[in-house]
Each structure stands twice: as structure tokens, then as C-alpha cells.
VOPAGU-2260 file (C-alpha; in pm, 1 decimal, decimal comma):
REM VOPAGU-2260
SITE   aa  ch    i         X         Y         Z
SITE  UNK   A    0    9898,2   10354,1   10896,9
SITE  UNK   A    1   10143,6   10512,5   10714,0
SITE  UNK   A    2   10519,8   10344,8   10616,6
SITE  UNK   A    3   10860,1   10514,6   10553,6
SITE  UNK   A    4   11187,1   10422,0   10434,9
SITE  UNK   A    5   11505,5   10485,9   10568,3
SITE  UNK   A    6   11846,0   10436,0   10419,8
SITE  UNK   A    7   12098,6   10333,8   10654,8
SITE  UNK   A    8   12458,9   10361,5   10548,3
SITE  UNK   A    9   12603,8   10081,4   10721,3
SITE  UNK   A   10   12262,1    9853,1   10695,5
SITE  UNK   A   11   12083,6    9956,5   10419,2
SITE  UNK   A   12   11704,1   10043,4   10348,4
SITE  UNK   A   13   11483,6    9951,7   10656,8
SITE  UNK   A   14   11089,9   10076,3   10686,0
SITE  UNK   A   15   10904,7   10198,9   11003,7
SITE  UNK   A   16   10487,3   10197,0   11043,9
SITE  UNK   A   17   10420,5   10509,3   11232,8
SITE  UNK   A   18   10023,3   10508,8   11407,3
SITE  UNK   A   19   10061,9   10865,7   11314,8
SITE  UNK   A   20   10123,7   11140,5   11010,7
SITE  UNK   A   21   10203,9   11422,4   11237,2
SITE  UNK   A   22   10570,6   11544,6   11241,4
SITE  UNK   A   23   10859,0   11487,6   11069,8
SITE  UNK   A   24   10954,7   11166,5   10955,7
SITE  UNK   A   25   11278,1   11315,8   10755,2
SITE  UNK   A   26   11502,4   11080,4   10974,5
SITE  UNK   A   27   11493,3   10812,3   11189,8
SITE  UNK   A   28   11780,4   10570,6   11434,8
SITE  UNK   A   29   11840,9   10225,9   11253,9
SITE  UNK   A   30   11730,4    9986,9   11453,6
SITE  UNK   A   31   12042,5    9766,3   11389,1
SITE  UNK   A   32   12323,2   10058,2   11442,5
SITE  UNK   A   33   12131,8   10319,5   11601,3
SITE  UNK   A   34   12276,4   10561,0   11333,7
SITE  UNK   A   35   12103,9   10824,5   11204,5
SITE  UNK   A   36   11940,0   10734,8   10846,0
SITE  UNK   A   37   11734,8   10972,8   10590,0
SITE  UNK   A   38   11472,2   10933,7   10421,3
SITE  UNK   A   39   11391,8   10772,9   10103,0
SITE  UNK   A   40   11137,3   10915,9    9847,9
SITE  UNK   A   41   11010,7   10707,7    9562,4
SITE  UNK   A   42   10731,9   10718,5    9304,6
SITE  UNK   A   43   10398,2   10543,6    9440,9
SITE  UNK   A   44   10391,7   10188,1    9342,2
SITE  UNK   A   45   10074,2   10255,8    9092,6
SITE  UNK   A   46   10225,8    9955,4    8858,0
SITE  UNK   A   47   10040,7    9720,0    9139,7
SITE  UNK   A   48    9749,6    9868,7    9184,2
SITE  UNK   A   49    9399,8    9765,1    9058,5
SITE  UNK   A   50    9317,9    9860,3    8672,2
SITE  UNK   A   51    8938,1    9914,8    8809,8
SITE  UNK   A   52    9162,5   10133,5    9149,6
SITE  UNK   A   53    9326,1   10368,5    8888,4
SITE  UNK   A   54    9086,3   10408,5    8619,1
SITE  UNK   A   55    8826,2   10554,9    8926,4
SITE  UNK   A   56    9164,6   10755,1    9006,5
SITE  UNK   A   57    9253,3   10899,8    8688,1
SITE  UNK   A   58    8833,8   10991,0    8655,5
SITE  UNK   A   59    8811,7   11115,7    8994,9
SITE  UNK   A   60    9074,2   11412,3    8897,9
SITE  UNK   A   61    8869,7   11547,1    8606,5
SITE  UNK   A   62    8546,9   11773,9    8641,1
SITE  UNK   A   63    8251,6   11568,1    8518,0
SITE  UNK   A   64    8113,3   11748,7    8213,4
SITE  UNK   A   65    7734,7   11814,0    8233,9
SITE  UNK   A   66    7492,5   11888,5    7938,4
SITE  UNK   A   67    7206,6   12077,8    7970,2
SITE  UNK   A   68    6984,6   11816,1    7902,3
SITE  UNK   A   69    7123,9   11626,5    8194,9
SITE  UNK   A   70    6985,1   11879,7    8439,0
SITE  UNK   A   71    6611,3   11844,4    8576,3
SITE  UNK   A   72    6382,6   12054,7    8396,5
SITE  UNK   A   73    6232,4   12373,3    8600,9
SITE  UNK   A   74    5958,4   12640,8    8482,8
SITE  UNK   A   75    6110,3   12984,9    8415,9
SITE  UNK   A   76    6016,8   13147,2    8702,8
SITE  UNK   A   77    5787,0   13461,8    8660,8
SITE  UNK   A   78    5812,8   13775,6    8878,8
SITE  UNK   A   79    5541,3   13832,6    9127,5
SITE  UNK   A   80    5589,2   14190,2    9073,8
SITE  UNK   A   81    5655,4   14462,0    8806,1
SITE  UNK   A   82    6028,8   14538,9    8884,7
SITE  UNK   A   83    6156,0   14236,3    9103,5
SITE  UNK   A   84    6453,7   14438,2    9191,4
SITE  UNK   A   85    6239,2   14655,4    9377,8
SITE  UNK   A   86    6141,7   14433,4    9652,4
SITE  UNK   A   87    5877,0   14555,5    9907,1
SITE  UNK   A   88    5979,9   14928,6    9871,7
């Protein structure tokens, strides 16, 4: 469910819980004054989080690298025919 914060001018900062991401949430009516408030952006509160949550974050936006050992060994495969690129002409 996601939250966003307003800023009033008369009331101040106020969130709403919307069951919903579709639209535009760029303003919203105070509950208090019914006035119209914007929208306040701010950094994601990562301070807060989990050390394991944003290790597996900060890991999860880098490729893994893979050696060739890693990979399963397979048999070269040979060609059933003289010229493989000349298949059943």
C-alpha cells in the first residue's frame, strides 16, 4: 500500500495510504482545511532498513560474474555431417 506526503500550508505535512499506484498523487485536499497541498519528495529512508535488506539490495543491482569453470561441463558437439551448414540439401 503505498504512502504520500503532503505539505499543507496552513497545517503542515500530513500522509495519505492510497490501495492504489495508479494516477497522480501530485496533490491532494488537507483533511483539516480542505486546501489544496503538494507533494513532498524525500530520499528513501534506507538509514532504517535491515544491514542483511540492503546488502541483498546493493548485490541484487550488479551482474553476477561467472567463470568458466562454474558452468556444467558438455562434450563438443561433432557434426553429423560434412558441412553442417548445409543441412538436408
Amino acid at each position: 500500500m503505498p504512502s504520500y506526503t503532503f505539505l499543507c500550508p496552513d497545517c503542515g505535512e500530513f500522509t495519505l495510504w492510497y490501495n492504489h499506484m495508479r494516477g497522480s498523487h501530485q496533490e491532494a485536499e488537507c483533511a483539516k482545511c480542505n486546501q489544496l497541498s503538494k507533494r513532498v519528495y524525500r530520499a528513501p529512508m534506507t538509514n532504517q532498513m535491515d544491514n542483511k535488506v540492503k546488502s541483498r539490495m546493493e548485490r541484487g543491482m550488479e551482474p553476477r560474474v561467472v567463470n568458466r569453470t562454474d558452468l556444467p561441463n558438455s562434450k563438443k558437439r561433432v557434426p553429423s555431417a560434412p558441412r553442417p551448414w548445409q543441412a538436408g540439401h
